[in-house]
N, C-alpha and C positions, 0 to 999 in steps of 0.2 A: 444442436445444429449438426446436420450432416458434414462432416469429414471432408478435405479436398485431396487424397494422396496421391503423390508423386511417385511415378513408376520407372524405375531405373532400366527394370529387366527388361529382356529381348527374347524372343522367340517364345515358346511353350513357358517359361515361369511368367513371363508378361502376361500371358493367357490367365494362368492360376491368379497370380494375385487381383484383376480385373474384376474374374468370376467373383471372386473374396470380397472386394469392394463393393460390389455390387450388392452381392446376399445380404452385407451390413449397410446399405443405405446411405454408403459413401459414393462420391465424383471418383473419377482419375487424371491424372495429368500425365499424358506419355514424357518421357525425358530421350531424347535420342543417345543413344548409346554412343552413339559416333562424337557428337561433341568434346569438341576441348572442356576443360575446368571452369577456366573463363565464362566461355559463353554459357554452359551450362550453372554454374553459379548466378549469372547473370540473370536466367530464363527463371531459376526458381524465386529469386529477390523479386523478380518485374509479376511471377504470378501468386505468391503467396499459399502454397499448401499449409497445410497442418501437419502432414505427416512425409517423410521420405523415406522410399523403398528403394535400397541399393538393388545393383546385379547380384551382387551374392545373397538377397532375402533379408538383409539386416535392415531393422528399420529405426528410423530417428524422429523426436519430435519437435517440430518446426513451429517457431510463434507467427501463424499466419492465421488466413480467415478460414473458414469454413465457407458450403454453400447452399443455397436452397432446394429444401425437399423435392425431388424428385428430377435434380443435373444429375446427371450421366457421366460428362465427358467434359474436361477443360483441355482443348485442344490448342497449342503455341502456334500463332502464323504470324509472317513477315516477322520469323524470329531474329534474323542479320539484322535488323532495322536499329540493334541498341534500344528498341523501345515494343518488346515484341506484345502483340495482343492475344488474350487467352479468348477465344470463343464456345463460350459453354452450351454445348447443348444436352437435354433433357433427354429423358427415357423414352417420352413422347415423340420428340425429333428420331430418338436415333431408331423407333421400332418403324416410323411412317417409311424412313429410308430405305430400311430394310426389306419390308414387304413392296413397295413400289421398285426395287430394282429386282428382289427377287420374281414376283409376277412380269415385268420385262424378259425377265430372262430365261423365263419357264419351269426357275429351280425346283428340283422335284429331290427332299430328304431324302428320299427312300434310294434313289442311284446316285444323285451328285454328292458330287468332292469338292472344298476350295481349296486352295492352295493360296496361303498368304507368304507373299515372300520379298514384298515391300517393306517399306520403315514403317513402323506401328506410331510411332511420332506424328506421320503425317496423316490427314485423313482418307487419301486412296487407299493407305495399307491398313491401316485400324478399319477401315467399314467394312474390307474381308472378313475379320473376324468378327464382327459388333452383326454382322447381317447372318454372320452361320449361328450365332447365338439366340439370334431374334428368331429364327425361322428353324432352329433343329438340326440344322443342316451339317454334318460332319466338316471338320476343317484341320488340314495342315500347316503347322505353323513353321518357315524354315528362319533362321537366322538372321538373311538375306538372301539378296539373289547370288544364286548361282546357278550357272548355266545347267549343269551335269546334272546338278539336285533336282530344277526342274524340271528336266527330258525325263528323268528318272520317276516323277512323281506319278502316282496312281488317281492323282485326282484328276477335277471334269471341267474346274473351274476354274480362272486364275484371271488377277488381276494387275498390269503390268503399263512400264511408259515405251515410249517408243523405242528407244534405246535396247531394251532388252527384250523388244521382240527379236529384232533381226539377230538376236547370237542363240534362239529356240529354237528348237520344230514347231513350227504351231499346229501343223495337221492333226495330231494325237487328243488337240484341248476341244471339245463342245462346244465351249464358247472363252471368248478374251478378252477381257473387258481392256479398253488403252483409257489411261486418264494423262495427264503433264503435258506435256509440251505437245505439237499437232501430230497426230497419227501418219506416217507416212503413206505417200499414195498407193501405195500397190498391197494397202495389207489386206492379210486374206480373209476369204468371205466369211469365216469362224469369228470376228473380231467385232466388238462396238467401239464407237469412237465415244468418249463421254465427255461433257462439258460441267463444272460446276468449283467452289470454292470451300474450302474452309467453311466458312459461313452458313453455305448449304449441306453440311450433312455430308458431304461427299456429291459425285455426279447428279443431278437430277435432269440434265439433257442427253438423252440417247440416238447417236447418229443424228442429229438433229431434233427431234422429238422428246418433246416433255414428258417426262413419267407423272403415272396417274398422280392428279393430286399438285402437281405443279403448274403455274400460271407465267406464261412470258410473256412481254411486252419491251417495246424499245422507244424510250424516250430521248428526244436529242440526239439518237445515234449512239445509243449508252442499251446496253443492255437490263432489264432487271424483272428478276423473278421475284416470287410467291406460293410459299409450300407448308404442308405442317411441316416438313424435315429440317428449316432453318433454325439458327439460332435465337435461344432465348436473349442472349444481351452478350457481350463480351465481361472480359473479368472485371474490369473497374467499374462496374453500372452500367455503363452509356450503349447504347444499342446503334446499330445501320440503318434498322428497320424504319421505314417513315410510318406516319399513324394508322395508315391501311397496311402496313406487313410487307409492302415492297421493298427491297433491296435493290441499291444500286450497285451492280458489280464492280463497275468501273471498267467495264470491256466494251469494245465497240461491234454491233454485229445487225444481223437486219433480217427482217422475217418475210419469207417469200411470201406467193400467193397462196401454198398452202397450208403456210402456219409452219414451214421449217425454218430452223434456224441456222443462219451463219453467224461464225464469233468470228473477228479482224485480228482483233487483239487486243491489247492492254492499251487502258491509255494511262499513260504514266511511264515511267523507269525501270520498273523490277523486271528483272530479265528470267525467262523460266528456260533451263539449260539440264536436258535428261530427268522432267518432271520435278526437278526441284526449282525453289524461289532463290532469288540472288535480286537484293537491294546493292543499289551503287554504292549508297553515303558509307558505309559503314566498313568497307571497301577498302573504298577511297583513303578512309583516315586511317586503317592502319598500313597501307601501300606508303603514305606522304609520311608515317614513324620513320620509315627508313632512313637513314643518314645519306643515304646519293638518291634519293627522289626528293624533287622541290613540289610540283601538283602532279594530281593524277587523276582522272575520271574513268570508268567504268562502263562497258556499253555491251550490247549485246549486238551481235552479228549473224545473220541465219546461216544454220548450220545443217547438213543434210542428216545427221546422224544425232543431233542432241536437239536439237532445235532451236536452239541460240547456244552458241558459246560465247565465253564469256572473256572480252577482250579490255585489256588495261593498257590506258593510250596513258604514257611518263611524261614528264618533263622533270630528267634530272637535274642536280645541284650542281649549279655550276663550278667546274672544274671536276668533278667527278666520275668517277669511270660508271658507266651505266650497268648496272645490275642484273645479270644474266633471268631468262622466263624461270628458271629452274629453280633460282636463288629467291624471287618474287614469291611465288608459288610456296615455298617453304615457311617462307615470312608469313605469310597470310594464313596457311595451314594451324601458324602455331595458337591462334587465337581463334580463327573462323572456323566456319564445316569445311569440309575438302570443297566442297560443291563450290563454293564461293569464289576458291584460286582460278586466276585468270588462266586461259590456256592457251591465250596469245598476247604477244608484249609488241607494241607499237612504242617508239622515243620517237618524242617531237620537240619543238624547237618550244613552243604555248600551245595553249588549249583556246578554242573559240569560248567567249565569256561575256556575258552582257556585262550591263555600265557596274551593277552592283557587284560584278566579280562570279556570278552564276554560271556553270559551265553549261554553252548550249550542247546537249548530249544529241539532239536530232543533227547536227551539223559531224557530229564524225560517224551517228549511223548512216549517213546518207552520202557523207564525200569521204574522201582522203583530209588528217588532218594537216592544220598547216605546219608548214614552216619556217 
């Protein structure tokens, strides 16, 4: 049985050991370098590799499962959740993605560059690479963003969230692909806006438009597509897919008269803040560890620059002196991703709560909370 390994490393070795994994007929599982212990202990127990590759190349062997001939790719989403889900997709998913965003984009081997300078964890930043590998196509790989490195870079392509547009030149790129949170209005005419999940492969809507090979339709005001590029099942067995291959996103969006599409947003809670995810619950509980926080909810507020930031309305412990954003943020850091720490601190008196104790979270995106 094929191999599921865990890839610690970042940048160009992530690259190599991939290739590696690949030529032997094993999956990968990206591990974000950024993570705390915690959580990453946590993401490899919740997806069970067989093998773990550190940052330095060391490798270890892990009593986990294996998986079926011809997965690619076990990719971690809504990892904050404490229960995060692996969604695996095949060699089949990730080459259909490939060639449909590369044919979108006009990629031509022989002049273009990508430039990957996203998290390889996530699947905006993995299908930079997974789409230069499918298609020939040369690709730089940077560590992360940064700004100097990018301006600097000699490539043609790149793939970026809102957020780090506006600290680029973008005139210099061919094209720029935006995925995470909404593309801001003014970006320039070099730019696609992409729509798509985990689930999918990466983007499969461009500027509104389905790439070949994908199917949209809106049921109930819910969005859901249809493609080879989605996923085979997630990691425990169980799949999205209904019996015809539709997926339901879980986004709200509507399709004009000529077949474009608009997305609203999420329905649900997860707040998506500078192209990363951010779940409440898991938040929340370790905001309320704190010794002078008694409840705490998590909400996201539009933001012109990240596209929700992410706001922690308190209710401290009574008598307690209330705990500075800076001291929060630290607290949370020590166990979550950075991404997760609130970047604004509301104290209130309670939180709005149905009868069973459920914080209503539309009632502080929409008013001031009480007090």
């Amino acid at each position: 049985m094929p191999e599921l390994v865990a890839v610690a490393a970042s940048g160009a070795a992530f690259v190599h050991e991939l290739i590696r994994c690949w030529e032997d007929g094993d999956a990968v599982l990206p591990l974000d370098p950024r993570l705390p212990d915690v959580a990453r202990e946590g993401l490899v127990t919740a997806m069970r590799p067989t093998l773990l590759v550190g940052a330095s190349g060391d490798r270890r062997r892990l009593d986990g499962d294996g998986v079926e001939t011809g997965d690619a790719l076990v990719i971690a989403t809504s990892g904050t959740t404490g229960t995060p889900k692996g969604v695996v997709l095949t060699h089949a998913a990730v080459e259909a993605s490939a060639r449909a965003t590369s044919s979108f984009l006009g990629v031509d081997p022989a002049v273009d560059r990508w430039l990957a300078c996203l998290p390889l964890a996530h699947v905006g930043g993995l299908s930079v690479v997974t789409r230069a590998l499918v298609s020939g196509t040369p690709v730089e790989v940077h560590d992360g963003f940064d700004a100097a490195a990018v301006d600097a870079s000699e490539a043609t392509l790149v793939s970026l969230v809102g957020t780090a547009l506006g600290r680029i030149d973008p005139s210099r790129w061919r094209r720029i692909v935006l995925g995470g949170s909404a593309p801001p209005p003014d970006r320039p005419a070099n730019s696609v806006a992409t729509y798509g999940l985990t689930e999918t492969g990466s983007g499969v809507i461009y500027d509104g438009w389905p790439l070949d090979g994908v199917e949209v339709r809106i049921v109930d005001g819910e969005v859901r597509v249809r493609g080879p590029m989605l996923l085979r099942a997630y990691r425990d067995g169980t799949t999205p897919l209904d019996d015809d291959g539709w997926l339901a996103t879980g986004d709200e969006g509507a399709l004009d008269a000529d077949g474009m599409l608009r997305v609203f947003g999420r329905r649900g809670d997860m707040i998506v803040t500078g192209g990363e995810n951010v779940w409440p619950e898991p938040v929340e509980r370790r905001l309320e560890q704190h010794p002078s926080v008694a409840r705490a909810a998590l909400v996201g507020r539009p933001d012109p620059e990240w596209g929700h930031r992410v706001v922690a309305v308190v209710v401290p412990e009574r008598g307690a002196t209330v705990p500075s954003l800076d001291t929060l943020r630290s607290w949370v850091r020590d166990e979550l991703p950075v991404w997760a720490a609130p970047k604004e601190l509301e104290v209130v008196d309670r939180l709005p709560t149905t009868a069973l104790g459920k914080v209503r979270r539309s009632e502080l995106r929409s008013a001031p909370p009480p007090r």
